[in-house]
N, CA, C and O atoms as a Maestro MAE file, in Angstrom:
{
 s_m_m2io_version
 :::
 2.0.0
}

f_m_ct {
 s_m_title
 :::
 protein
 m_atom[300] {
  # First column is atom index #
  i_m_mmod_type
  r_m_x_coord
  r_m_y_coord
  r_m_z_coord
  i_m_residue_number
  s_m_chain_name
  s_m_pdb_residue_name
  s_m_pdb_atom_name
  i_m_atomic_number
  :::
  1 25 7.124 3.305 -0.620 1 A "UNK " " N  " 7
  2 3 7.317 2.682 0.646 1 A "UNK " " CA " 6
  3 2 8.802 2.753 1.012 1 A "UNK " " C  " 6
  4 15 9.163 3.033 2.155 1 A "UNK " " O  " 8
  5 25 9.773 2.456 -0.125 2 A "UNK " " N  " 7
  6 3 11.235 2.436 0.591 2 A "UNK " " CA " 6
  7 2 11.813 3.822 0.400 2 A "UNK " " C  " 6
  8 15 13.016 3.991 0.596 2 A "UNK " " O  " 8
  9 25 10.965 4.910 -0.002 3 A "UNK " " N  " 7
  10 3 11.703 6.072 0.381 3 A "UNK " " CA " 6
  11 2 11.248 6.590 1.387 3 A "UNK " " C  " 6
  12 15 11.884 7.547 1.828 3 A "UNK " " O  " 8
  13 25 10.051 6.178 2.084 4 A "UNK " " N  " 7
  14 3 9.490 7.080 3.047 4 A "UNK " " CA " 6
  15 2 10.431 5.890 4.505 4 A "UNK " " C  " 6
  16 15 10.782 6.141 5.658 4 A "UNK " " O  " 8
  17 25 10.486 5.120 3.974 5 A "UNK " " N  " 7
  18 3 11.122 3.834 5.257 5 A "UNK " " CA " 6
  19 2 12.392 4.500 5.658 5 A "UNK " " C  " 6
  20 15 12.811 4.894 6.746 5 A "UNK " " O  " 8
  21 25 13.065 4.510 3.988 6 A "UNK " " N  " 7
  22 3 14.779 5.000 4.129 6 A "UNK " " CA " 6
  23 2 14.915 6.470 4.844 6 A "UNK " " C  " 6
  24 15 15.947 7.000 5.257 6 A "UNK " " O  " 8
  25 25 13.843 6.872 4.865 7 A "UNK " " N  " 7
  26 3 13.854 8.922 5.673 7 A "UNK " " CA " 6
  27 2 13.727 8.344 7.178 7 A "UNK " " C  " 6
  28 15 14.143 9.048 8.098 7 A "UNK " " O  " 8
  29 25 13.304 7.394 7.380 8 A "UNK " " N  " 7
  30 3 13.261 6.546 8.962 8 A "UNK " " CA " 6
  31 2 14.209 6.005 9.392 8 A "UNK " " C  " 6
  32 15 14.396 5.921 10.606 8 A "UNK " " O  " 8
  33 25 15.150 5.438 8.371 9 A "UNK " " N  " 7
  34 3 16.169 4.636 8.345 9 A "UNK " " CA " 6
  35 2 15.644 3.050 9.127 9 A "UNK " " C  " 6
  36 15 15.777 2.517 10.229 9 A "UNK " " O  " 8
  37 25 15.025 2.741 7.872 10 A "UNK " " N  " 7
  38 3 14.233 1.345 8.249 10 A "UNK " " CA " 6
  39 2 14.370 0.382 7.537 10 A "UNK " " C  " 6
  40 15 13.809 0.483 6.446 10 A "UNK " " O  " 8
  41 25 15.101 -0.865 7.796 11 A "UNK " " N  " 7
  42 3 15.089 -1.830 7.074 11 A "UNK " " CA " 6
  43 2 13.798 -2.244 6.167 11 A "UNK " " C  " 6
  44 15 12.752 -2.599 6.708 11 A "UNK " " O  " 8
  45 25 13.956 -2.168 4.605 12 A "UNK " " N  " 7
  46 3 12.767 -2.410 3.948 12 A "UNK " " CA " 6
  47 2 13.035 -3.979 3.180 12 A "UNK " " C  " 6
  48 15 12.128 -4.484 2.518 12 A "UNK " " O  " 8
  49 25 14.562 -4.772 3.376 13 A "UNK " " N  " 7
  50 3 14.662 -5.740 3.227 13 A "UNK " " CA " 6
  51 2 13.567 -6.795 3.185 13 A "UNK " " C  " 6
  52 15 12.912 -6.989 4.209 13 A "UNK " " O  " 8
  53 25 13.318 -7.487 2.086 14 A "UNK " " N  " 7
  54 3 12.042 -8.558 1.711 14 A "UNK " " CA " 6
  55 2 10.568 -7.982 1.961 14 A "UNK " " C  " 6
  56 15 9.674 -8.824 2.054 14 A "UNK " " O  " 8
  57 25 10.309 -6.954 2.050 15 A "UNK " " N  " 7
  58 3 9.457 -5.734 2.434 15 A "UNK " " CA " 6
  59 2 8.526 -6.505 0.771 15 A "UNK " " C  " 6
  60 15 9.149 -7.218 -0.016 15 A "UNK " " O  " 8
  61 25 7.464 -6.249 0.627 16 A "UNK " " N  " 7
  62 3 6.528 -6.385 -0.638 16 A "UNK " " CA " 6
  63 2 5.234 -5.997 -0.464 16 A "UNK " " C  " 6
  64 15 4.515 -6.015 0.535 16 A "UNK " " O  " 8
  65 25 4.930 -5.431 -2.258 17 A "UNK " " N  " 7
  66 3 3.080 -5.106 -2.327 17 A "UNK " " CA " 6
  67 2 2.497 -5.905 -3.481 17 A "UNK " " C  " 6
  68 15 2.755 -5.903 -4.685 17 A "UNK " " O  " 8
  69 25 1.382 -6.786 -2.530 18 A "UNK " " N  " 7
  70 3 0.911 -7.215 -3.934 18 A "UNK " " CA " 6
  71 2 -0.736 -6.488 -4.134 18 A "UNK " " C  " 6
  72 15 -1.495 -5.978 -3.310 18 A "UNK " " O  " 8
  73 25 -0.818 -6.648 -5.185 19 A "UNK " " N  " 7
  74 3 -1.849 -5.646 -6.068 19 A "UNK " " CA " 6
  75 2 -3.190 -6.155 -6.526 19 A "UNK " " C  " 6
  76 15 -3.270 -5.960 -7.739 19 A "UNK " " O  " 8
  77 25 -4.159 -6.668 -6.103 20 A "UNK " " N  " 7
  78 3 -5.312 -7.142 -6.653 20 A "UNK " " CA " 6
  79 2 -6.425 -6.069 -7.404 20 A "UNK " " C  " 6
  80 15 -7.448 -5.598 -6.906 20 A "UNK " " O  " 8
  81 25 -5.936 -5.879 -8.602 21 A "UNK " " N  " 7
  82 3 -6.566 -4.784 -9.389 21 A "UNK " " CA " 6
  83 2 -7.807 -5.076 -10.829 21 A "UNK " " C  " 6
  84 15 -7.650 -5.776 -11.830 21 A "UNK " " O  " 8
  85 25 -8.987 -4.245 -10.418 22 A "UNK " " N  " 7
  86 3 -9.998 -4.546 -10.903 22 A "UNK " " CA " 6
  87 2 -10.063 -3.268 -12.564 22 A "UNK " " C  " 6
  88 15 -9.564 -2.146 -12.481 22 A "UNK " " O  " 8
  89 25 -10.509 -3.595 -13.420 23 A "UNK " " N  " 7
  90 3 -10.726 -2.581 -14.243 23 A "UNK " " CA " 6
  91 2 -12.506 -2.933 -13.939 23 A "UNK " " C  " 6
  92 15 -13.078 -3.976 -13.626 23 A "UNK " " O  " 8
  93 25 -12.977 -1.622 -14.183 24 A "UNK " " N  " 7
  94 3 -14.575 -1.861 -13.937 24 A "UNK " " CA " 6
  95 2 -14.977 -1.210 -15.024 24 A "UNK " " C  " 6
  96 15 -14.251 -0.280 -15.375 24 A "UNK " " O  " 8
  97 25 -16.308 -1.519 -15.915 25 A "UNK " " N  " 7
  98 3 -16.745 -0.822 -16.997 25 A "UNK " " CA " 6
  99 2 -17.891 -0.457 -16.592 25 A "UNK " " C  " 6
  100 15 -18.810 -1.137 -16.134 25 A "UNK " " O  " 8
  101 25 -17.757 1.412 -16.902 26 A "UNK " " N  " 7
  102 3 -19.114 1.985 -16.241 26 A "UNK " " CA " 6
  103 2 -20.150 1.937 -17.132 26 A "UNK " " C  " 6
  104 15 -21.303 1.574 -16.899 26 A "UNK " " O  " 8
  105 25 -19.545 2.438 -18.481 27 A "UNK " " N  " 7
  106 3 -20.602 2.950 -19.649 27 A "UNK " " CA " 6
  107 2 -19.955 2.004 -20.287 27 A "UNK " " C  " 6
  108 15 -19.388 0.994 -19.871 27 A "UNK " " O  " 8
  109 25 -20.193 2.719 -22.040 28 A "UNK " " N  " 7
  110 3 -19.746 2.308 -23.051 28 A "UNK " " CA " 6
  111 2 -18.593 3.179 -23.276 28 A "UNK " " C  " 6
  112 15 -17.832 2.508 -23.974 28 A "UNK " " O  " 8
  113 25 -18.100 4.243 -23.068 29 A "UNK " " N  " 7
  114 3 -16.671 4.550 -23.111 29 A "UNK " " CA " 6
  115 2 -15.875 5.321 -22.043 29 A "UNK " " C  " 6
  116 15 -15.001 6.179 -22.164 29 A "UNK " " O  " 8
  117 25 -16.674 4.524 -20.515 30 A "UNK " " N  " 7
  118 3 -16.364 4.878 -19.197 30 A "UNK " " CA " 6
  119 2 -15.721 3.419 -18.792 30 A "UNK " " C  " 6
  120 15 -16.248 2.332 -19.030 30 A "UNK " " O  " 8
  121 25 -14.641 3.604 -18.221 31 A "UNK " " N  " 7
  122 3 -13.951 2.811 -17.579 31 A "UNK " " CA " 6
  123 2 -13.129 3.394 -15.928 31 A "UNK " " C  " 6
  124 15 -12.435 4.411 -15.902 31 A "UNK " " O  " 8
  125 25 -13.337 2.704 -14.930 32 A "UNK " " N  " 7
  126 3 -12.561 2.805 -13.531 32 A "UNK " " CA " 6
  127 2 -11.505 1.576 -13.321 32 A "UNK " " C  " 6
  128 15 -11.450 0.500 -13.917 32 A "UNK " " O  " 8
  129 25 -10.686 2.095 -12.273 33 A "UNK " " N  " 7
  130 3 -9.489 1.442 -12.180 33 A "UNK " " CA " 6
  131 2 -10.030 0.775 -10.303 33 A "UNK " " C  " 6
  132 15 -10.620 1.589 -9.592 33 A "UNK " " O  " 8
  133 25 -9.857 -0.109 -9.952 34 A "UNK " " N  " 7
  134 3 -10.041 -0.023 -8.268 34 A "UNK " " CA " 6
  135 2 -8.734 -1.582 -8.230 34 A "UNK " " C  " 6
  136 15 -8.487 -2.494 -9.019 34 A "UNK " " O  " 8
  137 25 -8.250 -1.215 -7.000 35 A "UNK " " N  " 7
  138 3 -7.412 -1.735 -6.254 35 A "UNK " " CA " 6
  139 2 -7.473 -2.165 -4.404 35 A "UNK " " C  " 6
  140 15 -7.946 -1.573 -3.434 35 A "UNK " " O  " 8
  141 25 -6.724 -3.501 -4.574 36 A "UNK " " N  " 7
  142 3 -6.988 -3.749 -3.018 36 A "UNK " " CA " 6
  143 2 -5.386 -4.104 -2.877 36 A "UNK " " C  " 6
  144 15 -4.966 -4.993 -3.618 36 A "UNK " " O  " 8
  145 25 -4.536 -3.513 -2.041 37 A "UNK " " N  " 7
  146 3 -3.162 -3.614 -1.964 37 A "UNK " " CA " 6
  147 2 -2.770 -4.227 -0.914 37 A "UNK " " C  " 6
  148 15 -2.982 -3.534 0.081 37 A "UNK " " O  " 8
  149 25 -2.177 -5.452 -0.624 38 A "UNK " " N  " 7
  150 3 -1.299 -6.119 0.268 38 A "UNK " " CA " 6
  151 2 -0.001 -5.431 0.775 38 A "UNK " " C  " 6
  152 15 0.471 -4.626 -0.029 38 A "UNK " " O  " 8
  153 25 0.607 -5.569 1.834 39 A "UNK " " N  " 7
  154 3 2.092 -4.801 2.278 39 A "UNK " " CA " 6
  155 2 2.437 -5.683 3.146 39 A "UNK " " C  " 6
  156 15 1.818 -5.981 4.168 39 A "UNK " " O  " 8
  157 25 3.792 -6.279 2.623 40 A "UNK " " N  " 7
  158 3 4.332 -7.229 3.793 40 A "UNK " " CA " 6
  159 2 5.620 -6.349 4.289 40 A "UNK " " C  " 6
  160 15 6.373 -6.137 3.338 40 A "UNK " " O  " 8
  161 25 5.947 -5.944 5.162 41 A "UNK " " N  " 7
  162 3 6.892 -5.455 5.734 41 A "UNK " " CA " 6
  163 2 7.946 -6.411 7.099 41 A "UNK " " C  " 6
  164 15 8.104 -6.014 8.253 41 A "UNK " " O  " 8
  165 25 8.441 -7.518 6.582 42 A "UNK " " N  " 7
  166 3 9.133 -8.369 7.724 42 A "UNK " " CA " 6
  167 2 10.172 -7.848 8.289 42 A "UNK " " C  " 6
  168 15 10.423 -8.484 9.313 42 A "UNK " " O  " 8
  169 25 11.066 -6.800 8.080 43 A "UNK " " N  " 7
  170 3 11.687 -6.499 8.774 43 A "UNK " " CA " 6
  171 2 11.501 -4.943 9.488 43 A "UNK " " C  " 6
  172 15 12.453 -4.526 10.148 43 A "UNK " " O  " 8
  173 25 10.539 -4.272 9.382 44 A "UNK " " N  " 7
  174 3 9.735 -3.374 10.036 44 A "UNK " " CA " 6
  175 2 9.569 -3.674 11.428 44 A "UNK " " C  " 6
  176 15 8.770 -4.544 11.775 44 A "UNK " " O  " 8
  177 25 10.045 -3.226 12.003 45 A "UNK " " N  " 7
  178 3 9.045 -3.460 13.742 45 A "UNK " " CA " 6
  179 2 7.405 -3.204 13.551 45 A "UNK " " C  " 6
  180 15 6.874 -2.258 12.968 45 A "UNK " " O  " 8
  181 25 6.807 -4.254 14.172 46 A "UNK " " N  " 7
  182 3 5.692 -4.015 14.446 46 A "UNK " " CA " 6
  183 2 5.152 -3.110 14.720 46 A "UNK " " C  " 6
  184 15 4.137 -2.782 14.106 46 A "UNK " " O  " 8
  185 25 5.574 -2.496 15.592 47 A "UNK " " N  " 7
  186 3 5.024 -1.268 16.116 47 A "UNK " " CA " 6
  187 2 5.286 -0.075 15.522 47 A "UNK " " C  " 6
  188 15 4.894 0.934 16.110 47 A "UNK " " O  " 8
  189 25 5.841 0.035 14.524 48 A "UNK " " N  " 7
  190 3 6.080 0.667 13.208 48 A "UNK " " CA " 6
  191 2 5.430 0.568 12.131 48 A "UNK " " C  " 6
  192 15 4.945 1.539 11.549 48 A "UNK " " O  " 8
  193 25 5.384 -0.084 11.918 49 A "UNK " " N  " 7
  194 3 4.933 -0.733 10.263 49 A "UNK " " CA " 6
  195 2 3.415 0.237 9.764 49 A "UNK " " C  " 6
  196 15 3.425 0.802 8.670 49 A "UNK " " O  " 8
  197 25 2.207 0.331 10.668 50 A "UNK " " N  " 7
  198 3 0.976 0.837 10.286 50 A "UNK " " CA " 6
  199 2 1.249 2.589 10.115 50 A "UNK " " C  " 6
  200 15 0.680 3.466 9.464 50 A "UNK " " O  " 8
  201 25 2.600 2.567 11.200 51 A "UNK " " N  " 7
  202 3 2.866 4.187 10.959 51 A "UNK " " CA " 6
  203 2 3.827 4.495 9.388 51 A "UNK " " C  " 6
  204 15 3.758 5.455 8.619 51 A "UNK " " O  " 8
  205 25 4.376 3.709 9.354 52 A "UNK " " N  " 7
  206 3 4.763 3.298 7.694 52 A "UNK " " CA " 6
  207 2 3.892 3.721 6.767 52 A "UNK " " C  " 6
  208 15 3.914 4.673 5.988 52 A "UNK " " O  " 8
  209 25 3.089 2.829 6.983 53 A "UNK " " N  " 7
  210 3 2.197 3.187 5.580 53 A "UNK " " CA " 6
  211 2 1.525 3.959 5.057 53 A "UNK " " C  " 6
  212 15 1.315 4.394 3.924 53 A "UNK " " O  " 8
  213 25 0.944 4.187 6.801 54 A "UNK " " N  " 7
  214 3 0.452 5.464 6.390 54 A "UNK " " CA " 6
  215 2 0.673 6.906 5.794 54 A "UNK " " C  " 6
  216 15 -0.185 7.685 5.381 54 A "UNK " " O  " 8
  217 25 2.343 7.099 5.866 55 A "UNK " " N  " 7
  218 3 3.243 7.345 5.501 55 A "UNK " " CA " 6
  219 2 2.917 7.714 3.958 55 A "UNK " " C  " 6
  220 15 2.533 8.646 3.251 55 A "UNK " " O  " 8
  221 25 3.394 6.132 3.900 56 A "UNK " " N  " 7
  222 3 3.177 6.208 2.597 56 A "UNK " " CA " 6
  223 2 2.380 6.484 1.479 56 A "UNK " " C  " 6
  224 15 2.805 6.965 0.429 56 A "UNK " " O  " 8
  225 25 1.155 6.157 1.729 57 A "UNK " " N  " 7
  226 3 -0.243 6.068 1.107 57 A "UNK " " CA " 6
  227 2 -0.534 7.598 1.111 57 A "UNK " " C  " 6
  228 15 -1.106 8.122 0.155 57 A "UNK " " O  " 8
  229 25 -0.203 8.180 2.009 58 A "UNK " " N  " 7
  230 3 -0.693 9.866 2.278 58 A "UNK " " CA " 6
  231 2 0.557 10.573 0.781 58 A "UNK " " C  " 6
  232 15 0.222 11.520 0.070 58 A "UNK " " O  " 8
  233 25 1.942 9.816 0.630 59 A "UNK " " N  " 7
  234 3 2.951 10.464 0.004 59 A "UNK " " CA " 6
  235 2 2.304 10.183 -1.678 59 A "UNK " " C  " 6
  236 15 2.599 10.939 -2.604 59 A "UNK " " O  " 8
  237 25 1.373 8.947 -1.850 60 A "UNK " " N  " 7
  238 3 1.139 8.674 -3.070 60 A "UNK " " CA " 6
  239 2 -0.057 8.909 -3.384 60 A "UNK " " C  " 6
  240 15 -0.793 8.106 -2.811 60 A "UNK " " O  " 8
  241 25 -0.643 9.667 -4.059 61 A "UNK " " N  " 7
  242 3 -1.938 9.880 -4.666 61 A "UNK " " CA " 6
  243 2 -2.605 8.856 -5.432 61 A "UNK " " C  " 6
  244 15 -3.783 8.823 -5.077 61 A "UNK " " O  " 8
  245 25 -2.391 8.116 -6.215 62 A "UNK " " N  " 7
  246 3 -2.968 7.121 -7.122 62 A "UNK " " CA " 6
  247 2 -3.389 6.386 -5.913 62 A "UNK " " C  " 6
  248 15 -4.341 5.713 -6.308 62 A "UNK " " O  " 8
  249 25 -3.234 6.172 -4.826 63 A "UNK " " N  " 7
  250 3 -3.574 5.380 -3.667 63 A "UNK " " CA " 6
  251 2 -4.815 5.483 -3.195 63 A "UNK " " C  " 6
  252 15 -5.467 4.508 -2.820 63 A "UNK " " O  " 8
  253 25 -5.312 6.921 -3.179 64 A "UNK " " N  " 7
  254 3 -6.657 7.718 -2.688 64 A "UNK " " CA " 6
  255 2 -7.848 6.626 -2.723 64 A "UNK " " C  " 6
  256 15 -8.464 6.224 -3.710 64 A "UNK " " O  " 8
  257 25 -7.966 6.340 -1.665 65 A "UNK " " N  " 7
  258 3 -9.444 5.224 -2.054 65 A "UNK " " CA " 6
  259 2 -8.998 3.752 -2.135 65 A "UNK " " C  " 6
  260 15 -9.971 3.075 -1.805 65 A "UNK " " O  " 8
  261 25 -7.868 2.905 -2.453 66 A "UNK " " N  " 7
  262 3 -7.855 2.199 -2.254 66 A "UNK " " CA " 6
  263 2 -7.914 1.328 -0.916 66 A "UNK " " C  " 6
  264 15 -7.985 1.851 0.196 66 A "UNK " " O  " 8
  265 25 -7.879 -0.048 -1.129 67 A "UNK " " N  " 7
  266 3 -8.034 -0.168 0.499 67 A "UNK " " CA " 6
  267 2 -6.340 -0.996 0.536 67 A "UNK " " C  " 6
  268 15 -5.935 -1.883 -0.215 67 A "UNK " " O  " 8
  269 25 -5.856 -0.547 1.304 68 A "UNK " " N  " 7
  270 3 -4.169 -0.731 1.518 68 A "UNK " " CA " 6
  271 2 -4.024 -1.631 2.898 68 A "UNK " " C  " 6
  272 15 -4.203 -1.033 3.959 68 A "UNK " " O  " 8
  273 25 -3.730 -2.938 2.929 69 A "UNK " " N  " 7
  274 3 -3.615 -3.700 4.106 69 A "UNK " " CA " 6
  275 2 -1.841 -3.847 4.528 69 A "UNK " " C  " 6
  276 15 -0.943 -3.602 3.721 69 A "UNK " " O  " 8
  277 25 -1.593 -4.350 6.133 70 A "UNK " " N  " 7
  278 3 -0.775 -5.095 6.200 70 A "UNK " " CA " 6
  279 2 -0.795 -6.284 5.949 70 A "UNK " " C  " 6
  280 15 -1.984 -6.589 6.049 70 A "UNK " " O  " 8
  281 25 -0.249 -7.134 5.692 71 A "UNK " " N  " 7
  282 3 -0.117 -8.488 5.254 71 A "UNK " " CA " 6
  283 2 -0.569 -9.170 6.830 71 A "UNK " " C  " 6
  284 15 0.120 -8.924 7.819 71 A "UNK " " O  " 8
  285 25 -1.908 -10.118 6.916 72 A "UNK " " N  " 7
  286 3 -1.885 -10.530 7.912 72 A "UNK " " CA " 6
  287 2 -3.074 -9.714 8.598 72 A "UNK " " C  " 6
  288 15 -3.717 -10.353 9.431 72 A "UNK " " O  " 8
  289 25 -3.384 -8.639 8.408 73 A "UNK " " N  " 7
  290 3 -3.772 -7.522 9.005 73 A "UNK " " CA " 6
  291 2 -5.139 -6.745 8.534 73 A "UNK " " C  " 6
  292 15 -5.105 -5.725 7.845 73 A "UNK " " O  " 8
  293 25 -6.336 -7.361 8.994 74 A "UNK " " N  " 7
  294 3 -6.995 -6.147 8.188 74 A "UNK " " CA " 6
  295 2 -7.753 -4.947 8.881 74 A "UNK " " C  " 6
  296 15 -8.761 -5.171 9.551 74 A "UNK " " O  " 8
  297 25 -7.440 -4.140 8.773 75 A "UNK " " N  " 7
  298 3 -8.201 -2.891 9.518 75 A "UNK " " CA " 6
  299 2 -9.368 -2.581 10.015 75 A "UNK " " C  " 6
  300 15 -9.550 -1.473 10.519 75 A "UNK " " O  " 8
  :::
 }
 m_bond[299] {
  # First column is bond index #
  i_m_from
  i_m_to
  i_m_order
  :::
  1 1 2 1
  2 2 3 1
  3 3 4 2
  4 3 5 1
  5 5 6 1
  6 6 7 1
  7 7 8 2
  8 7 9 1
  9 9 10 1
  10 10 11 1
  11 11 12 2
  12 11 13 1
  13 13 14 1
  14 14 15 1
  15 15 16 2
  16 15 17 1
  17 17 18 1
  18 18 19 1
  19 19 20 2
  20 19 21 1
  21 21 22 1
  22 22 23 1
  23 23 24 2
  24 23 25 1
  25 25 26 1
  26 26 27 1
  27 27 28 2
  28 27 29 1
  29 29 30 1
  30 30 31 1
  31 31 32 2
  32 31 33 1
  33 33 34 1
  34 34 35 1
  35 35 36 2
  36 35 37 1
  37 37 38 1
  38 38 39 1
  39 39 40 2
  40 39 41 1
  41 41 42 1
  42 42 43 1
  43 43 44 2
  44 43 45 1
  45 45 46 1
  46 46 47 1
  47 47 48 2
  48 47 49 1
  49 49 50 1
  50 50 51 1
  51 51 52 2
  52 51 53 1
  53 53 54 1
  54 54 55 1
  55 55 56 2
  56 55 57 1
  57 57 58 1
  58 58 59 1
  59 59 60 2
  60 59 61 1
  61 61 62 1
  62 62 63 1
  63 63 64 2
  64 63 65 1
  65 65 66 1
  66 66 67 1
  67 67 68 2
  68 67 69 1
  69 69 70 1
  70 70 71 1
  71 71 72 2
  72 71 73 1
  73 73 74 1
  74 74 75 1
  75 75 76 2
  76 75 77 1
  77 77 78 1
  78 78 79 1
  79 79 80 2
  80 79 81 1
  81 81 82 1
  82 82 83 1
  83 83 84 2
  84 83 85 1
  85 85 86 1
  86 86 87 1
  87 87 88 2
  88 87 89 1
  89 89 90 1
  90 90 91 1
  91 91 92 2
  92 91 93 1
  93 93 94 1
  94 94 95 1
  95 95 96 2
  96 95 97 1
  97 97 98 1
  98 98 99 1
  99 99 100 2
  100 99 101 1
  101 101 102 1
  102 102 103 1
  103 103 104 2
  104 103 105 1
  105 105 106 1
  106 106 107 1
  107 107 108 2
  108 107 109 1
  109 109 110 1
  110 110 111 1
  111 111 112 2
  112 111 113 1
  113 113 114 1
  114 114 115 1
  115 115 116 2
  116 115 117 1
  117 117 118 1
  118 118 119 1
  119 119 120 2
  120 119 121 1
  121 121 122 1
  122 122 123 1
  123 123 124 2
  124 123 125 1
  125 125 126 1
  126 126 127 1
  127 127 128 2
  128 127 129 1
  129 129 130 1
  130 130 131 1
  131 131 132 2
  132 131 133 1
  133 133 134 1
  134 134 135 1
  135 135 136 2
  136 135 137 1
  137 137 138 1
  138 138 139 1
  139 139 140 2
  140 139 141 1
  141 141 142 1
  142 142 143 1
  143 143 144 2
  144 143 145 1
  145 145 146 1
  146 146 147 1
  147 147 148 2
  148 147 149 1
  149 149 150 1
  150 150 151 1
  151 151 152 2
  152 151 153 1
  153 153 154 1
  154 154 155 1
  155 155 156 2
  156 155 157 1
  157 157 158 1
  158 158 159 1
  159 159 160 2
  160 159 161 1
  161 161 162 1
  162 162 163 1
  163 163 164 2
  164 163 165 1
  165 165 166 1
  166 166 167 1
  167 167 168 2
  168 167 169 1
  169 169 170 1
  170 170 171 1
  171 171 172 2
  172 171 173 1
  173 173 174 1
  174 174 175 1
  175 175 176 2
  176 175 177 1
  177 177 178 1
  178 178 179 1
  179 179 180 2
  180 179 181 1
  181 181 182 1
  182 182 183 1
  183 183 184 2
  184 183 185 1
  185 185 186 1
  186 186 187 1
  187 187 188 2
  188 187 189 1
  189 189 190 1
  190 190 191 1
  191 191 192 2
  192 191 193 1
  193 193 194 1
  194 194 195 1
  195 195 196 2
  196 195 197 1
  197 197 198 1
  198 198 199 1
  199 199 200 2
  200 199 201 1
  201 201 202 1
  202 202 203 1
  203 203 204 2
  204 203 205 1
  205 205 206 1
  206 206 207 1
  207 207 208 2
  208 207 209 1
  209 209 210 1
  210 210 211 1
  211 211 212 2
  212 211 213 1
  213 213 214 1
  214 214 215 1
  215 215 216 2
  216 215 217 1
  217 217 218 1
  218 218 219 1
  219 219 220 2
  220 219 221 1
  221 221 222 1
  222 222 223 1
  223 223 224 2
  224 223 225 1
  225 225 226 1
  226 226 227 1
  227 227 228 2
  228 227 229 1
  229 229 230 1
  230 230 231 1
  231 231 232 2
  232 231 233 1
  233 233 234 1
  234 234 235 1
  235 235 236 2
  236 235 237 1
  237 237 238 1
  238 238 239 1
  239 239 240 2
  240 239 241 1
  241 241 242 1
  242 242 243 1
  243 243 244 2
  244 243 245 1
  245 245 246 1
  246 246 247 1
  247 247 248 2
  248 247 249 1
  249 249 250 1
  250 250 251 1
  251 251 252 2
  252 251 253 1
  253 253 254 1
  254 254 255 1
  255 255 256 2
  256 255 257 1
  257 257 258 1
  258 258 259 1
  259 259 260 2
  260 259 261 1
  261 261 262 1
  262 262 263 1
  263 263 264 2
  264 263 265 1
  265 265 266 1
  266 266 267 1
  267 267 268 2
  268 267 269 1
  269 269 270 1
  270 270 271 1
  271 271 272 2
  272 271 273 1
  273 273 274 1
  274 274 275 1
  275 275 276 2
  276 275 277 1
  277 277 278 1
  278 278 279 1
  279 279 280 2
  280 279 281 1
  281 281 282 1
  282 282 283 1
  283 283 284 2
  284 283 285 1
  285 285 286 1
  286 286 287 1
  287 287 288 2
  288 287 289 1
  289 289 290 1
  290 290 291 1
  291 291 292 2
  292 291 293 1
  293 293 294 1
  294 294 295 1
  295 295 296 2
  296 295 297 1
  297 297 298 1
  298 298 299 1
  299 299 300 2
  :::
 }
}
């Protein structure tokens, strides 16, 4: 998030992700990872911020499939 912000030149000041992450057991020696990700971005302009992330989420692969919110915000 703060390198794709800083290529914008965007305040990422008090900016945060929090992580609600599940391990799921498929089998007996199958295991999945799933995630639901929070993004607070307060000093982002609004009208910025969703173009942010998207940003971002596209730059990070481990992301693929999760569901990635703004704080406040759900899609």
């Amino acid at each position: 998030m703060v390198l794709v912000a800083s290529a914008g030149d965007l305040d990422t000041t008090g900016s945060a992700v929090r992580a609600h992450v599940r391990l799921i057991h498929e089998t007996a020696l199958d295991y999945s990872v799933d995630a639901e990700l929070t993004v607070s971005l307060p000093e982002i302009p609004t009208a910025r911020r969703q173009e942010l992330l998207d940003q971002a989420v596209n730059h990070c692969p481990l992301v693929n499939g999760w569901a990635v919110n703004l704080d406040g915000e759900t899609p």
